[in-house]
Backbone as a chain_set.jsonl record, in Angstrom:
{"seq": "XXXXXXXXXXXXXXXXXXXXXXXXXXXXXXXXXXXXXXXXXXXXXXXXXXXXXXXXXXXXXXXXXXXXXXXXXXXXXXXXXXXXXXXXXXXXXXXXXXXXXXXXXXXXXXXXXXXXXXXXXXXXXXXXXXXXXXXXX", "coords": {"N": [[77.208, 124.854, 86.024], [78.66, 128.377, 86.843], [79.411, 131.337, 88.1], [81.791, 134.315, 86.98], [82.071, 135.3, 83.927], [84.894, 135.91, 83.589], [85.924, 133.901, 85.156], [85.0, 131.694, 83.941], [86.168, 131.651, 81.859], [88.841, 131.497, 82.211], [89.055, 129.237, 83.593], [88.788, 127.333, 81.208], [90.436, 128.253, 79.973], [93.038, 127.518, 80.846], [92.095, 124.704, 81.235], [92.181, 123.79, 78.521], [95.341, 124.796, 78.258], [96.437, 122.954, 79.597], [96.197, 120.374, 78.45], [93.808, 118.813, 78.537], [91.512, 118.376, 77.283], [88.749, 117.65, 77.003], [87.919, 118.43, 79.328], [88.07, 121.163, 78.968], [86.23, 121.789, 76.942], [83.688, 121.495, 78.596], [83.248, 123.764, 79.487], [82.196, 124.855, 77.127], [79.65, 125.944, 75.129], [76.597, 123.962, 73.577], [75.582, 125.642, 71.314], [77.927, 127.629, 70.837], [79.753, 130.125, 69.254], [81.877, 130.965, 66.98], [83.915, 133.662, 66.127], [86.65, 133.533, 64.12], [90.047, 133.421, 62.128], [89.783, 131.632, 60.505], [87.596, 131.901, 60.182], [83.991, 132.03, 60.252], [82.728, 129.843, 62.907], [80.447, 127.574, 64.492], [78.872, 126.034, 66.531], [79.501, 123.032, 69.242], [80.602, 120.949, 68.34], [81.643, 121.996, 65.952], [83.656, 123.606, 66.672], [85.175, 121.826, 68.254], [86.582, 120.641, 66.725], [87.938, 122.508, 65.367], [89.597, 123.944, 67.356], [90.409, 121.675, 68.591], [92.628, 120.087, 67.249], [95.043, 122.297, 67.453], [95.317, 122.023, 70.151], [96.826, 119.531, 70.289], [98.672, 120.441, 69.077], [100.096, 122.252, 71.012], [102.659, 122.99, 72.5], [103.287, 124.627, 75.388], [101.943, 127.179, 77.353], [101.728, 130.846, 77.745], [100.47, 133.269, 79.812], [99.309, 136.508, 79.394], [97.253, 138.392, 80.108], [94.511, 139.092, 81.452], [90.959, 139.824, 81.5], [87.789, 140.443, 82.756], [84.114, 140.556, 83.768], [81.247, 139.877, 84.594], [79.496, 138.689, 82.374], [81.7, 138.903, 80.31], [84.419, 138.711, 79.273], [88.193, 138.708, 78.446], [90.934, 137.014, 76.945], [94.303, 136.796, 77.212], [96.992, 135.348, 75.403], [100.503, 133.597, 74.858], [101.588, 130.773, 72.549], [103.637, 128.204, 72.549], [103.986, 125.955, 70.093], [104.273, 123.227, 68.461], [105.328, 123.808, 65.581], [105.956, 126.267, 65.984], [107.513, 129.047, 67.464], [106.473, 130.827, 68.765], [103.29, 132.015, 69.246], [101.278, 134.627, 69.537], [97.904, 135.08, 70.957], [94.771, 135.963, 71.369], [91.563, 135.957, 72.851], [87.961, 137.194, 72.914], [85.439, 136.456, 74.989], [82.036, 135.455, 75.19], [79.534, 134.949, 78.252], [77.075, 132.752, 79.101], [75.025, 131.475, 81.719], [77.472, 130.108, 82.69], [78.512, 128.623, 80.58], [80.79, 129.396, 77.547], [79.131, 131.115, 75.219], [79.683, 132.501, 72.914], [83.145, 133.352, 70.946], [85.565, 135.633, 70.338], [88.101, 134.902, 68.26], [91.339, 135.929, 67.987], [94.234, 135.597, 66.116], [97.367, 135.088, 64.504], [97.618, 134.282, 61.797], [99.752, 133.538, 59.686], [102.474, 132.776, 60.445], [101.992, 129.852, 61.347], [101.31, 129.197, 58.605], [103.724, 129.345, 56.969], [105.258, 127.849, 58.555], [103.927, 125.701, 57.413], [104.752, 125.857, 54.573], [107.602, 125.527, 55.143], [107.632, 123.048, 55.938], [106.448, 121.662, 53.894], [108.697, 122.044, 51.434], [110.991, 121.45, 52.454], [110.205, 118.527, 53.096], [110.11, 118.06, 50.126], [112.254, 118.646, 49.527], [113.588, 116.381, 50.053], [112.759, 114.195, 49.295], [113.456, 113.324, 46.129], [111.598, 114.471, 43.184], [110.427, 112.47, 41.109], [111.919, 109.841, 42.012], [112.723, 106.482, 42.129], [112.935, 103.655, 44.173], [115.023, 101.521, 44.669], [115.781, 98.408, 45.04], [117.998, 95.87, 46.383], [119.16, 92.712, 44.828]], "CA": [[78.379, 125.686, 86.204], [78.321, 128.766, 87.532], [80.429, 131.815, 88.343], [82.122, 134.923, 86.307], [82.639, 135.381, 82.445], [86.429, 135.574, 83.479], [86.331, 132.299, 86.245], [84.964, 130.473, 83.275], [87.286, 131.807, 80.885], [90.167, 131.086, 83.55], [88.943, 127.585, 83.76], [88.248, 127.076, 79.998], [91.948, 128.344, 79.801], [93.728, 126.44, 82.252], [91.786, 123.091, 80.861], [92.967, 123.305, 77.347], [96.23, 124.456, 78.665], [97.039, 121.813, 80.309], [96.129, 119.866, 77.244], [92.994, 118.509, 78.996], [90.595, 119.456, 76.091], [87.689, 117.096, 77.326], [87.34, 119.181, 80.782], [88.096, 122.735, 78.11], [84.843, 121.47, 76.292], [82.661, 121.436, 79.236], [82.732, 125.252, 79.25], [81.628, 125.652, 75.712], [78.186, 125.889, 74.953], [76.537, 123.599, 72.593], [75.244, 126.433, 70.744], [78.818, 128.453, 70.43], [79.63, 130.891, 67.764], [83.324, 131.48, 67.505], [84.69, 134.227, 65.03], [88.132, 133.564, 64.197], [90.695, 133.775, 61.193], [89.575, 130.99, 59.004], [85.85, 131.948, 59.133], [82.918, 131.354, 61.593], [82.655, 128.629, 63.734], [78.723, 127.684, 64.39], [78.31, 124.663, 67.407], [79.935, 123.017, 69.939], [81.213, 120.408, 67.366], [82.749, 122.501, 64.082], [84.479, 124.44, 67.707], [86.334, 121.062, 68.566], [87.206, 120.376, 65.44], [88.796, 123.755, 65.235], [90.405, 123.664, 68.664], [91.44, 119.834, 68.674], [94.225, 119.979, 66.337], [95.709, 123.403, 68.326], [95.638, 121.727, 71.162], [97.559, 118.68, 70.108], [100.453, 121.125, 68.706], [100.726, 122.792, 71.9], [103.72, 122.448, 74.004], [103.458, 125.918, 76.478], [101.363, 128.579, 77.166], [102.116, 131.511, 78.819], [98.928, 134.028, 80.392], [99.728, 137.432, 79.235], [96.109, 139.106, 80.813], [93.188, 138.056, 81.841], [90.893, 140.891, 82.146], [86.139, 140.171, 82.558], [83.147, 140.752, 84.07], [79.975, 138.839, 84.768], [79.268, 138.542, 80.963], [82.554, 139.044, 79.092], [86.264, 138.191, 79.148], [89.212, 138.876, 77.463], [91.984, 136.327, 77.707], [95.098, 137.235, 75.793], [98.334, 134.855, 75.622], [101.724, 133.488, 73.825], [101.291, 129.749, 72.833], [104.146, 127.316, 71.714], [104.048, 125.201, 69.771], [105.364, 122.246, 68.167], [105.486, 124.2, 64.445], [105.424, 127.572, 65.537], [108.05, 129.271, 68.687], [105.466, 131.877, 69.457], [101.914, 132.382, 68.638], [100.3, 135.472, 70.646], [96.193, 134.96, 70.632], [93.446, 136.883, 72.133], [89.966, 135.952, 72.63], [86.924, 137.898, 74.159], [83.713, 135.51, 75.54], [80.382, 135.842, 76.027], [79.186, 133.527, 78.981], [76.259, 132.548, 79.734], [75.048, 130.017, 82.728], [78.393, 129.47, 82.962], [78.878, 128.577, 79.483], [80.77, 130.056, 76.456], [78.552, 130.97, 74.332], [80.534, 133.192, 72.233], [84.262, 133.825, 71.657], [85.895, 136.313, 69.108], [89.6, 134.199, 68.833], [92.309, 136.65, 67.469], [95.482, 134.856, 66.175], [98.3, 135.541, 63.267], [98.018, 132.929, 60.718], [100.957, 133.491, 58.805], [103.51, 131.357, 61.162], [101.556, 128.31, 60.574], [101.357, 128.879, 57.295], [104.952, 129.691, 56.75], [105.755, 126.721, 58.814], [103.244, 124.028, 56.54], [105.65, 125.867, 53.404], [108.925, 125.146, 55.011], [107.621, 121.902, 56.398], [106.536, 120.816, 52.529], [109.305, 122.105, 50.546], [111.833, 120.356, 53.624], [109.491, 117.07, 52.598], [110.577, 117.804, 49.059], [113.872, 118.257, 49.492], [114.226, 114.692, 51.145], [112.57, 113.386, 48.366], [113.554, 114.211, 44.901], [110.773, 114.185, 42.778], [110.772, 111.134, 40.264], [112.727, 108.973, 41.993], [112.306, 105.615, 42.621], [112.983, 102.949, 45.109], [115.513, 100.619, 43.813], [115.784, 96.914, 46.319], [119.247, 94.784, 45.878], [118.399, 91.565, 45.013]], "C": [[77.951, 127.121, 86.431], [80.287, 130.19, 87.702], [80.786, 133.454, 87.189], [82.699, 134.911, 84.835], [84.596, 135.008, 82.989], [86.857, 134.021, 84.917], [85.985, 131.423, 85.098], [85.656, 130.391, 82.344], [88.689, 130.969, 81.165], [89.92, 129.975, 83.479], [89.152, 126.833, 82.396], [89.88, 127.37, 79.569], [93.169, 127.225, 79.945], [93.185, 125.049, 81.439], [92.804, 123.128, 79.926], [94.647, 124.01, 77.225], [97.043, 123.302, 78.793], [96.546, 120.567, 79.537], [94.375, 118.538, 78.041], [91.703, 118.946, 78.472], [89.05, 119.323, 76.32], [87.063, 118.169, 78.521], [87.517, 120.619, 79.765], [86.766, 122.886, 77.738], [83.877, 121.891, 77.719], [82.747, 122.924, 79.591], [82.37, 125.874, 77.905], [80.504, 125.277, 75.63], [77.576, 124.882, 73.487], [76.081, 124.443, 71.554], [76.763, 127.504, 70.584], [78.981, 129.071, 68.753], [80.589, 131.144, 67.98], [83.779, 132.288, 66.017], [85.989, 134.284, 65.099], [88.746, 133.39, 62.679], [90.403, 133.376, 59.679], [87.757, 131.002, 58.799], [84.748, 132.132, 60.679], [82.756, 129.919, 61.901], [81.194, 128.313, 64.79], [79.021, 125.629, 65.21], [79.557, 123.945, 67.586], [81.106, 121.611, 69.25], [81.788, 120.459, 66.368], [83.554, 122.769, 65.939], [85.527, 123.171, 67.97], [87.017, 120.888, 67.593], [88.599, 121.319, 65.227], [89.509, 123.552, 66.386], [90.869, 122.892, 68.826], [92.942, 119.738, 68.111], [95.46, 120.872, 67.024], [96.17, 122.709, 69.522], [96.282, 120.462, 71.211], [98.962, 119.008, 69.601], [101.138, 121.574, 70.067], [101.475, 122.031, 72.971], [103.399, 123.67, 75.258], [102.588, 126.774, 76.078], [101.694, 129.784, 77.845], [100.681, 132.534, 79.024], [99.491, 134.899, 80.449], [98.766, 138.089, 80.192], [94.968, 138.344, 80.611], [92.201, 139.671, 82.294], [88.766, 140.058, 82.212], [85.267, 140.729, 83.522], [82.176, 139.664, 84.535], [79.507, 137.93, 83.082], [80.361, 138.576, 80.073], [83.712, 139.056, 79.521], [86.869, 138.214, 78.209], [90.223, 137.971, 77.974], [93.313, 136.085, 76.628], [96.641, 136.019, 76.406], [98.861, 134.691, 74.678], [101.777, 131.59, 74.26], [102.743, 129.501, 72.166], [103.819, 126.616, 71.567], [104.885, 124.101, 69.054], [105.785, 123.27, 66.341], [106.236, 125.988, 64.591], [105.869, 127.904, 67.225], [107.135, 130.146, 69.683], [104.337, 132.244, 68.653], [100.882, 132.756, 69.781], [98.917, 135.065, 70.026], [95.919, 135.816, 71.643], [91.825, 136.468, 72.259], [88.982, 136.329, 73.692], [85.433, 136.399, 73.9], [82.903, 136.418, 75.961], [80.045, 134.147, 76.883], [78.054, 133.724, 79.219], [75.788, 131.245, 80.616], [76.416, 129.37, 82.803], [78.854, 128.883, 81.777], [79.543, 129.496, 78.255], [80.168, 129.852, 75.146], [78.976, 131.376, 72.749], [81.782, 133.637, 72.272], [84.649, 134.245, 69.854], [87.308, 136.004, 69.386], [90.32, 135.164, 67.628], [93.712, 136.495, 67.079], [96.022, 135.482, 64.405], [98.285, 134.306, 62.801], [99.103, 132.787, 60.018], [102.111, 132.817, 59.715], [103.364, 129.698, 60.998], [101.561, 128.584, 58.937], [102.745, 128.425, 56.592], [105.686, 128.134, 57.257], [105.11, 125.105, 58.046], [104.464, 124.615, 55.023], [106.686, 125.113, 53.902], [108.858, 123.597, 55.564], [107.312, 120.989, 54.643], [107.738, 120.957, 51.599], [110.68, 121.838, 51.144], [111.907, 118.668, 52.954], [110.513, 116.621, 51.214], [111.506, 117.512, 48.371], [114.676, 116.679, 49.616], [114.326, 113.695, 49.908], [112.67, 113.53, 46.989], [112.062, 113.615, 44.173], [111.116, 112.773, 41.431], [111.653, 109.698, 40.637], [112.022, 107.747, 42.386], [113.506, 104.501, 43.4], [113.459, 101.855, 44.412], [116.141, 99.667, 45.518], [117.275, 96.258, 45.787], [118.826, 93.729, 45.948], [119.751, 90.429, 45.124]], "O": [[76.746, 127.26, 86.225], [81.493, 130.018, 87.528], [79.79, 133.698, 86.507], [83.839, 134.478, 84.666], [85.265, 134.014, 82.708], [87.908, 133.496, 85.283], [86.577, 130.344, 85.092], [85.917, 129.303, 81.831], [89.313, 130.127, 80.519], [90.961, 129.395, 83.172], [89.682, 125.724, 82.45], [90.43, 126.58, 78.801], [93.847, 126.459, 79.262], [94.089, 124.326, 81.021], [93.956, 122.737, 80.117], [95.235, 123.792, 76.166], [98.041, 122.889, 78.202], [96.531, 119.573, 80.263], [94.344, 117.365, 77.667], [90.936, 119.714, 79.051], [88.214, 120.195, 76.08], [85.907, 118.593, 78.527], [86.581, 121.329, 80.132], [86.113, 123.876, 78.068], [83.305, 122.965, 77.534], [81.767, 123.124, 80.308], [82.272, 127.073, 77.644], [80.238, 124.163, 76.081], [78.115, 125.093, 72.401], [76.205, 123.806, 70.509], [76.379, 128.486, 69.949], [78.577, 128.707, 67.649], [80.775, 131.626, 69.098], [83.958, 131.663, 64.972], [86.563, 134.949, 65.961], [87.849, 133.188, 61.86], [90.509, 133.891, 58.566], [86.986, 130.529, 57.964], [85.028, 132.328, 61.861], [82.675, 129.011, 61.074], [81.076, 128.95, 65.837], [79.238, 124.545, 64.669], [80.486, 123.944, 66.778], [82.237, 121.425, 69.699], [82.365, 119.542, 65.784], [84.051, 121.713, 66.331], [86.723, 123.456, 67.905], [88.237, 121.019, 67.688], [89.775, 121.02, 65.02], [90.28, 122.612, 66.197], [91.999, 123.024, 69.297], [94.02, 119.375, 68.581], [96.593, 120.412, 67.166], [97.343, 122.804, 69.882], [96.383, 120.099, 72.383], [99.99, 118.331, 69.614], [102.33, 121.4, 70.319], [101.262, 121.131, 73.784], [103.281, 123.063, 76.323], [102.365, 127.148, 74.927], [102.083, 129.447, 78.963], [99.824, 132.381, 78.153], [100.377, 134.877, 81.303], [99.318, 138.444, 81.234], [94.615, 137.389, 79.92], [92.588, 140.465, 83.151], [88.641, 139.024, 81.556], [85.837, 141.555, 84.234], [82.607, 138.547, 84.821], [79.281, 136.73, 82.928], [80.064, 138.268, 78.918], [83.803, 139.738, 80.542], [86.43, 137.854, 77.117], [90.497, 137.97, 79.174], [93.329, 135.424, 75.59], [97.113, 135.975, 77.543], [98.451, 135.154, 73.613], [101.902, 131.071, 75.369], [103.155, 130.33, 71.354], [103.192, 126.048, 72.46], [106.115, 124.133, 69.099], [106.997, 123.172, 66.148], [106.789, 126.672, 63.729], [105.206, 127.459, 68.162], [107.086, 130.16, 70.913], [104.432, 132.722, 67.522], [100.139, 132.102, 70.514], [98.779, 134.77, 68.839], [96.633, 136.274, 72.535], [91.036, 136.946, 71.444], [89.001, 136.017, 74.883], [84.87, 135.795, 72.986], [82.872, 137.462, 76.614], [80.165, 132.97, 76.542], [77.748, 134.858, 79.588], [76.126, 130.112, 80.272], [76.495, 128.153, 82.97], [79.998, 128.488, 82.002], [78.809, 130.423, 77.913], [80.384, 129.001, 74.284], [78.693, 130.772, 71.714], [82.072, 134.297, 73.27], [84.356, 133.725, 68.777], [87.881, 136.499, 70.357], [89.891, 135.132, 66.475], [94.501, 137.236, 67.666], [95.379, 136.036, 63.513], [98.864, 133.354, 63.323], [99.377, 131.623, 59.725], [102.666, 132.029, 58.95], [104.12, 128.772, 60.704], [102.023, 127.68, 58.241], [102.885, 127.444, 55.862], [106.438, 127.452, 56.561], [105.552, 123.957, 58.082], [105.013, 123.678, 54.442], [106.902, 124.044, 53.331], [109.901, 122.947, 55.639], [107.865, 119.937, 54.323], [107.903, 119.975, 50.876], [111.616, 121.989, 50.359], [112.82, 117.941, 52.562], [111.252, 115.65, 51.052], [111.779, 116.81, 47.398], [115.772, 116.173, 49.377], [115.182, 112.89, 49.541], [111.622, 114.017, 46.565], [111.517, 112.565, 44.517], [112.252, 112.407, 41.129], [111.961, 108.785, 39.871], [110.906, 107.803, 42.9], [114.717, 104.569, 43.195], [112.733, 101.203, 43.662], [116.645, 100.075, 46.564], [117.461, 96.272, 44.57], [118.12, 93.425, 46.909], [119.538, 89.229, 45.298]]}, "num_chains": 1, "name": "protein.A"}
């Protein structure tokens, strides 16, 4: 692969967009280093891990800017999802050979969070606590 920090960004976009995570992967480097909210992210396997689940919530993305270079890209958007109506991100890459090697991902955690509360204490509601499951016989 081959090309500009922001063509591989753009591509690397566009894949896991379009919920096509397998072709997203083939611009990450097996060596990636991704700093993002819940910590560091160290190889091309913790990175799916982290990314897999995201990309199974998402319904829409929208492409706020797109700005790079030969070496570095910024690619900032507003994702929906299935939990969560709007969730702006940001993340700058480092590419090399056409690979991301590095990406610093910039997102608000507190919507997901907010949405795993009102999604458990929803749960709870449904179900009173102690009850049990009585059959007619």
């Amino acid at each position: 692969m081959s090309g500009t920090a922001l063509d591989v960004a753009l591509a690397y976009y566009q894949a896991w967009t379009n919920k096509d995570f397998e072709r997203a992967m083939t611009y990450v480097a097996d060596d990636i280093v991704c700093d993002a909210p819940p910590g560091r992210i160290e190889g091309a396997t913790a990175y799916r891990d982290f990314m897999g689940p995201f990309v199974q919530i998402l319904e829409q993305a929208e492409l706020i800017a797109a700005y790079g270079d030969d070496e570095t890209a910024v690619v900032m958007y507003d994702a929906r999802t299935i939990p969560v109506a709007s969730a702006p991100g940001a993340e700058r890459y480092t590419v090399e050979n056409g690979k991301i090697v590095r990406s610093r991902f910039i997102f608000d955690r507190a919507p997901f969070q907010a949405a795993r509360e009102n999604a458990t204490s929803s749960s709870r509601a449904a179900s009173p606590p102690n009850s049990k499951l009585v059959t007619a016989r």
